[in-house]
N, C-alpha and C positions, 0 to 999 in steps of 0.2 A: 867283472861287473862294469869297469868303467870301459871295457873293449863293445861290451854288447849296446850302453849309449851311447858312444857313437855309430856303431853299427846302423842301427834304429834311425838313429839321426840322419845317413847318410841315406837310408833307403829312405826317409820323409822327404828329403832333398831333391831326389831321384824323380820319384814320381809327382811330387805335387801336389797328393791326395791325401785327405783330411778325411779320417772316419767320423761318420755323423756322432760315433761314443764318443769320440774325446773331445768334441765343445758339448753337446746335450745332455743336461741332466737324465736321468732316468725317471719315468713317468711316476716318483713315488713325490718328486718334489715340484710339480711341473704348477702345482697350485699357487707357489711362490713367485710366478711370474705375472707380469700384467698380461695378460691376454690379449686387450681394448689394445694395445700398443705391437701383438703377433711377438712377443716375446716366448720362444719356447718354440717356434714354425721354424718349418724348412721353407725356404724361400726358392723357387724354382725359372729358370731363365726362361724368356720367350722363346717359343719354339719354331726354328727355321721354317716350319711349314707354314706357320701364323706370317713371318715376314714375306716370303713366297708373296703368298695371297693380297696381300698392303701392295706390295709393290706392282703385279699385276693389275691391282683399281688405279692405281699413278698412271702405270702407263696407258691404260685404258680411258681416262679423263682426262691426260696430256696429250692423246690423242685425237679425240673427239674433237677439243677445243683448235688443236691443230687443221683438223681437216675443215671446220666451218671456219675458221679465222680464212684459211687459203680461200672457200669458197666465195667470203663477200668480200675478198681483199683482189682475189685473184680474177675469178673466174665472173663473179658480179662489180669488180668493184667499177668500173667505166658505167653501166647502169645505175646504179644508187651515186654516184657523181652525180650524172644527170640531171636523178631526182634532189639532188641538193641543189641543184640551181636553178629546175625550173619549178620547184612546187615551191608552194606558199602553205604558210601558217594564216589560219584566218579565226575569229572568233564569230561564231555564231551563236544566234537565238538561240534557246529552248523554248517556247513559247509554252505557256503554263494554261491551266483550265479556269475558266471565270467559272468564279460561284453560281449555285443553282438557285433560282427563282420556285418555291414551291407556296401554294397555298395553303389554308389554316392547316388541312385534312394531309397534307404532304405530299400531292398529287403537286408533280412538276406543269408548270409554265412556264420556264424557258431554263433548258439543259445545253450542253454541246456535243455534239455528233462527230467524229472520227471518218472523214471521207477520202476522195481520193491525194488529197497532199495530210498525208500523216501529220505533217509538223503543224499545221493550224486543226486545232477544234472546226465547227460550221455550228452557228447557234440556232438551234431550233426552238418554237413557240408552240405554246398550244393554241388553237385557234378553230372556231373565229369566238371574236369577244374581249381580245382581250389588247391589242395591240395599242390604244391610247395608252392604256395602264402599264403594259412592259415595256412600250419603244421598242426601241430597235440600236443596232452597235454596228462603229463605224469597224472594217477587219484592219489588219495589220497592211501598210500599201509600200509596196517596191519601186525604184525608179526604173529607168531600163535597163542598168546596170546588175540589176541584182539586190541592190543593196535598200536596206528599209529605211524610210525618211520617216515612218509609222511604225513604230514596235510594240503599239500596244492597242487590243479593243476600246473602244470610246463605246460610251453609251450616252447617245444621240435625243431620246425622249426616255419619258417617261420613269419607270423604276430603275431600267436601267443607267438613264442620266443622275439621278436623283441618287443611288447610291454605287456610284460607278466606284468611288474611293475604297468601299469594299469590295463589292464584287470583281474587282479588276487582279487582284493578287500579285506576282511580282512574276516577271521573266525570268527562267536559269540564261545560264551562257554555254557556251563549250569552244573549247582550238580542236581545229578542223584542217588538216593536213589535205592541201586542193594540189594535182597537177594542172597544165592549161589545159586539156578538158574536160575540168571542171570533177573530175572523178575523185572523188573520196580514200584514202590511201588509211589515214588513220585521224581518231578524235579521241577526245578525254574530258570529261565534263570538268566545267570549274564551279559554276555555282548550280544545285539544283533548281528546280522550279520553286515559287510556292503558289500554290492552288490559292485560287480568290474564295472569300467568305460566302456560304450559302445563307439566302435568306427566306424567312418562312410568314408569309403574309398574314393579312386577316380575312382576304378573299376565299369566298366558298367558290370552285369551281363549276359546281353542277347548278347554281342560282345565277352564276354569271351567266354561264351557255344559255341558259333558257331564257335570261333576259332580254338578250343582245335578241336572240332570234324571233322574240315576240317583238319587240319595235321594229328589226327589219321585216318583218312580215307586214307589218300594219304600217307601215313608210309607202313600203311597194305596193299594197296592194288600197291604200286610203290616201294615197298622193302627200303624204307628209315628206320634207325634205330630209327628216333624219328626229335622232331624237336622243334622250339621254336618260337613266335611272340612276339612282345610287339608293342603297339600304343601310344603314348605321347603327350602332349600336348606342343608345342615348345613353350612356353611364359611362362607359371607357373609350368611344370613339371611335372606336373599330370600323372599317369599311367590309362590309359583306360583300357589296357586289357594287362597284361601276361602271356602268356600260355607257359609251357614244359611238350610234351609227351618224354615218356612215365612217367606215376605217381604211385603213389601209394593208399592206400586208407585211410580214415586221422581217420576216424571211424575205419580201424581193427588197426593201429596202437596204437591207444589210449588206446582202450581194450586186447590187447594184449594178447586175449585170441586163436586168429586163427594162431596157430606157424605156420602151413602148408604153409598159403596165406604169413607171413613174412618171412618166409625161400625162399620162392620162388623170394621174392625180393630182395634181397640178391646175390640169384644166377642168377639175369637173368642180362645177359651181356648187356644193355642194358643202366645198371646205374638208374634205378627205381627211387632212392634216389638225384638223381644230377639234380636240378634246374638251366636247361641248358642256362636261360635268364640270369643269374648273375652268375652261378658259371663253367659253360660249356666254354672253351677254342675250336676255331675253327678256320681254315682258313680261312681268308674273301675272298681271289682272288676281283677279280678288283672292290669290293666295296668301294676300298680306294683310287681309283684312282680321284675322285673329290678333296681329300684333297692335294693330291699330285699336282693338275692342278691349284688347289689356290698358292701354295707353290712355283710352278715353274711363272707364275708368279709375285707373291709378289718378288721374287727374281733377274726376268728378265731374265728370262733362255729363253725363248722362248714369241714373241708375238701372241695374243689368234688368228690370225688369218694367221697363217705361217702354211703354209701343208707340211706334213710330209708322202711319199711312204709307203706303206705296201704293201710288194709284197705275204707276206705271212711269210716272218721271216727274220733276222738278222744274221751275220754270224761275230764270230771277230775271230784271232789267238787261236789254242789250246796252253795253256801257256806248256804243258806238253809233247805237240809232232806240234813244230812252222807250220810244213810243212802242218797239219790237220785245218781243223777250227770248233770255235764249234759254232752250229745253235742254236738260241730262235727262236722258233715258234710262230709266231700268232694262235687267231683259225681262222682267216680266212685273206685271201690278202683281204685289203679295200680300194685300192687304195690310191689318196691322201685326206689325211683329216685335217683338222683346229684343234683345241684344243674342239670345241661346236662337231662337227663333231666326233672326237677319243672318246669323253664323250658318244655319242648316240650309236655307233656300237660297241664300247668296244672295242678298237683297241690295243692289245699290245706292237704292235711296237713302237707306238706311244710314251708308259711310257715306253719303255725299253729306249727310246735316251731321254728322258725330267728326266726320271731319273737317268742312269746312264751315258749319253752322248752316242755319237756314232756316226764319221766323222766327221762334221763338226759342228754338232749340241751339246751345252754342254750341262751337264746334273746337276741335284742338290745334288748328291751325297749324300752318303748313312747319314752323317752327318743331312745333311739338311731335307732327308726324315725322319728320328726319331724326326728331331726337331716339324718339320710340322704336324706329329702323333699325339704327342705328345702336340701341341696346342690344338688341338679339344679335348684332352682327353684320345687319341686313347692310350692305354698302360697302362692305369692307372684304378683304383674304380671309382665309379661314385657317390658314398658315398649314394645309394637307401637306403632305412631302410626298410632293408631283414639284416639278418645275413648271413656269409659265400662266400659273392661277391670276386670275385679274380678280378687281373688286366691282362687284355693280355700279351703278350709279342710284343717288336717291335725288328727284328733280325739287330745285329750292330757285328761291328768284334771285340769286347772286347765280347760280348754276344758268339760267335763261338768260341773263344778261350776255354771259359770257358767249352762249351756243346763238342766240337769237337777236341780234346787234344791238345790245341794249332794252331788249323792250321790256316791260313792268310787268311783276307779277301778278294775274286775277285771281277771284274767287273761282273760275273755273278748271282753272291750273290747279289749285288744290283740291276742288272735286275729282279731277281727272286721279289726281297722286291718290286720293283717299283709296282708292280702290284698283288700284296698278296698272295704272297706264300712263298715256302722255309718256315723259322720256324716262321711266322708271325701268331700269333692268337690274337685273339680278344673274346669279349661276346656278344649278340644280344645287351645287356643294355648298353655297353659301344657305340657300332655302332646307338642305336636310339638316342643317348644323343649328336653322333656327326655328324648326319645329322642332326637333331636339330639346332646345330649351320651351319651347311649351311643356313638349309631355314630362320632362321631367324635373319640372319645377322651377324655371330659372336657372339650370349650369349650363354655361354656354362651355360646350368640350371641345377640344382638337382633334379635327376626323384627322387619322392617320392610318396607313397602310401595311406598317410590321407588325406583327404577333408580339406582343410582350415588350411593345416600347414604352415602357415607366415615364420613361420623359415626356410623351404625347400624349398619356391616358392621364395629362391632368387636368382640372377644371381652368382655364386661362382666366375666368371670369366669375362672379356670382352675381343676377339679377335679382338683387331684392326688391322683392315685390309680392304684393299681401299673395297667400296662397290660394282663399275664394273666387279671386280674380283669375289665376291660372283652371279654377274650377267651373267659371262661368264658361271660359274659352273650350275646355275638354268636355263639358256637356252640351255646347253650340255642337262642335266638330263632329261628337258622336250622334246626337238628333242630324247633322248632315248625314252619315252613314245610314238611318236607318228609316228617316222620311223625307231627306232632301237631295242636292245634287250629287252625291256621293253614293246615290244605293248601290250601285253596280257594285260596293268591296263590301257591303253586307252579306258575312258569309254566317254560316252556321257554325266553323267548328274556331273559331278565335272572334274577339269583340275588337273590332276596329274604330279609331277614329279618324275622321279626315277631311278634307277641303278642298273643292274644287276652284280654277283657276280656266276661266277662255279669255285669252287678251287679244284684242283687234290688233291688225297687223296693216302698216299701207294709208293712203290716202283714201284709195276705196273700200276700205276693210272687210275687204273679200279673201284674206288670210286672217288664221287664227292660231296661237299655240295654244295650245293645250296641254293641261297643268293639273298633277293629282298630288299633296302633299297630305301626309298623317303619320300615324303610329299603334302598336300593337304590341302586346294586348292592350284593354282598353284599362282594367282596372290595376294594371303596374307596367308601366309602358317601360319596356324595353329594346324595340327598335323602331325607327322612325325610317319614313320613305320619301321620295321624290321623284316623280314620272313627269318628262316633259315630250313632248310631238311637238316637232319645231312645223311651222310654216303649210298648215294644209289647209282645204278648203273650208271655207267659212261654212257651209252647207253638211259638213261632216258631221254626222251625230256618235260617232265611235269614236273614241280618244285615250287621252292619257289614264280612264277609270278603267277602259276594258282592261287596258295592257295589265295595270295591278291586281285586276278580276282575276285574269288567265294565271300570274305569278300566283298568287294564296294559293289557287287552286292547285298547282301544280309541287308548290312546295308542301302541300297539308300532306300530299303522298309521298312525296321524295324527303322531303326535309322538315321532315313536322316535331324537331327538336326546339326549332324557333318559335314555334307558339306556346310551349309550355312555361 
């Protein structure tokens, strides 16, 4: 027994080999092992052909990397030396997209166009009509080196300049791997771009086009030097449409490469550059005589229904030679007329004795008429977000001293102001903003240019002032529409009211502007207008009434959301 374990023994010794029976249970008790642990498994060695395999991907990527290491060490490496010493790292632009300019309806007015240098946008405008109102942007400028002293669009006039801080957005960069010439090897962005803010006006485009084309049309073809509109919305401020001929063009400004076409603007007497809605000074003549009918009386100067003679003109002492007198003219004898009456036929007699008195009749004096201007706004910014807006002037005798070496203010001086002349100017924008406050009762609003600016659709002001008064002024205005100087915007399919304005121009006053201000509809006024024809012949019988003729008309088919 004890011969055969050893035996046994000796032959285990021998070979080596372990039968799988004498360590593994037999499959009756295999349930007693942990499993999750492979307790009870043959456990089997990686197989030579498995290593095989491994070792041939070793040497096959020990290889690879062998042969490219030799190639840029060996065979390239004198070349990329080279490039180590003669290229440069250089950081360049990305130059990003200015925001888009779109008006209410989202028709773009000035986008950017992808031409032949990739890396700058080219700004384009739609046009004509609109270039006071968008400006124009200065491009990005190189010296002769290459390098930018300018890395960013400017916006130069208008909406552009006015909201350049958005629209402009930020520049990316990028390292830019240069040999000396100049060839591009390799780049890696470092900061993306970011695109500038798009903004979305309150301009209709299709009221703008046809504006702008009806006063050039009647400029060129009625010798006017140019002319100006705006349309408003008297509750929120809004700008429908601003047009001033003559313009410029907003595309060769930008590129500033056609000196020819900007030399010429420059030189044409004309004022190319002068955005005659906000920054253009004119005499209104008797567009201001409604403010003045409010004024007189809020004051009690006159009741709205006392008639006042107009033979044709006024006559009081020459202070200068007693035994002479001197005559104010009407333009026409109108008999006797009430204050709704003197508003429809434009009566001057009428504001020469309500404002400066005359017999028996007192007047409001020249005090009272800057103060009453000066309520509606007449005199002052209108705070539009344009750059460059002036304030009119209202003429008072501290104002004449100054302009005129001292000399006194007369009773004629105030006749003159009663009815807007003498040195009285104003801007279309200040004049829509204060008929505005006519038709709608006393709020004097902020014309602004963005779609859904909260900050600019508010009232900056309230005119308190009885509301019969504002009713005596809107049935003058409207008896002008429909039996006085105003028939021409008596249309049929909206009730208009409004005013007409011819102010003498010159020493010989053989110029005239011409001047149409009101509002529509008549029984809840919701937009108010302005039309001025700067500088045309005194002899003109077609004016600033035709041009708002041809607009109603044109918009009663295109755009006849506005009269409802």
């Amino acid at each position: 027994m004890i011969r055969k374990i050893f035996s046994k023994q000796k032959i285990r010794n021998t070979n080596s080999f372990v039968e799988p029976d004498e360590i593994f249970l037999d499959s009756k008790n295999l349930q007693n092992f942990d499993r999750q642990q492979f307790e009870g498994r043959i456990e089997k060695p990686i197989s030579k052909k498995t290593i095989f395999f491994v070792g041939i991907f070793f040497l096959l990527f020990l290889g690879t990397f062998s042969t490219r290491l030799g190639y840029l060490q060996i065979q390239k490496g004198e070349a990329y030396l080279n490039r180590s010493q003669n290229n440069v790292l250089e950081k360049q632009i990305i130059f990003n997209d200015r925001g888009i300019i779109y008006d209410r309806n989202k028709v773009e007015l000035a986008w950017n166009k992808k031409e032949t240098d990739l890396s700058i946008p080219i700004r384009k405008y739609l046009a004509p009509g609109f270039s006071h109102l968008l400006g124009y942007v200065s491009y990005p400028m190189q010296d002769k080196s290459g390098n930018y002293w300018q890395s960013e669009f400017i916006g130069k006039d208008g909406l552009e300049k006015q909201y350049n801080p958005q629209l402009k957005g930020e520049n990316g960069s990028k390292i830019v791997e240069i040999d000396a010439r100049r060839e591009v090897h390799s780049e890696n962005i470092v900061n993306a771009p970011l695109r500038g803010t798009d903004l979305i006006t309150t301009i209709d485009s299709l009221i703008q086009t046809e504006l702008y084309n009806l006063i050039k049309n009647l400029s060129q073809s009625n010798y006017f030097s140019g002319g100006a509109g705006v349309l408003i919305d008297v509750k929120n401020g809004e700008i429908l449409t601003s047009v001033s001929f003559p313009e410029y063009n907003s595309e060769i400004l930008s590129l500033g490469k056609d000196t020819k076409k900007i030399e010429s603007y420059f030189n044409d007497k004309r004022k190319v550059f002068l955005d005659k809605t906000i920054s253009g000074l004119y005499t209104p003549g008797s567009i201001v005589k409604p403010f003045f009918a409010i004024g007189a009386l809020t004051e009690g100067i006159i009741d709205p229904y006392k008639k006042i003679l107009s033979t044709g003109s006024i006559s009081i002492p020459n202070p200068y030679f007693p035994d002479q007198k001197t005559i104010f003219k009407d333009w026409k004898a109108h008999g006797w007329v009430d204050m709704r009456q003197a508003l429809a036929v434009s009566s001057d007699v009428y504001f020469y004795e309500i404002g400066g008195g005359f017999e028996e009749q007192k007047g409001l004096g020249i005090a009272n008429i800057e103060k009453y201007a000066k309520l509606f706004g007449i005199g002052g910014k209108t705070g539009v977000d344009l750059p460059d807006e002036k304030g009119g002037v209202i003429p008072s005798p501290l104002w004449k001293i100054k302009n005129f070496n001292g000399e006194v203010w007369r009773i004629g001086d105030t006749y003159h102001t009663a009815i807007g002349q003498y040195g009285f100017q104003v801007t279309p924008m200040e004049m829509a903003r204060a008929i505005s406050a006519i038709a709608n009762y006393g709020s004097l609003i902020t014309p602004h240019y963005i779609l859904g600016d909260m900050e600019k659709e508010k009232i900056i002001s309230k005119i308190d002032l009885k509301k019969e008064y504002f009713d005596v002024v809107h049935e003058g205005m409207r008896q002008s529409v429909q039996i006085g100087t105003s028939i021409p915007v008596n249309v049929p399919y909206v009730k208009v009211a409004a005013k007409t304005g011819t102010a003498q121009l010159g020493v010989n006053k053989n110029k005239v502007n011409s001047w149409i201000v009101g509002f529509f509809p008549y029984e809840n006024p919701r937009y108010a207008f302005t039309i001025m024809m700067e500088a045309g012949p005194s002899s003109n019988s077609i004016g600033a009434s035709s041009i708002m003729r041809q607009l109603l008309d044109w918009m009663s088919i295109n755009t006849p959301q506005y009269f409802k």
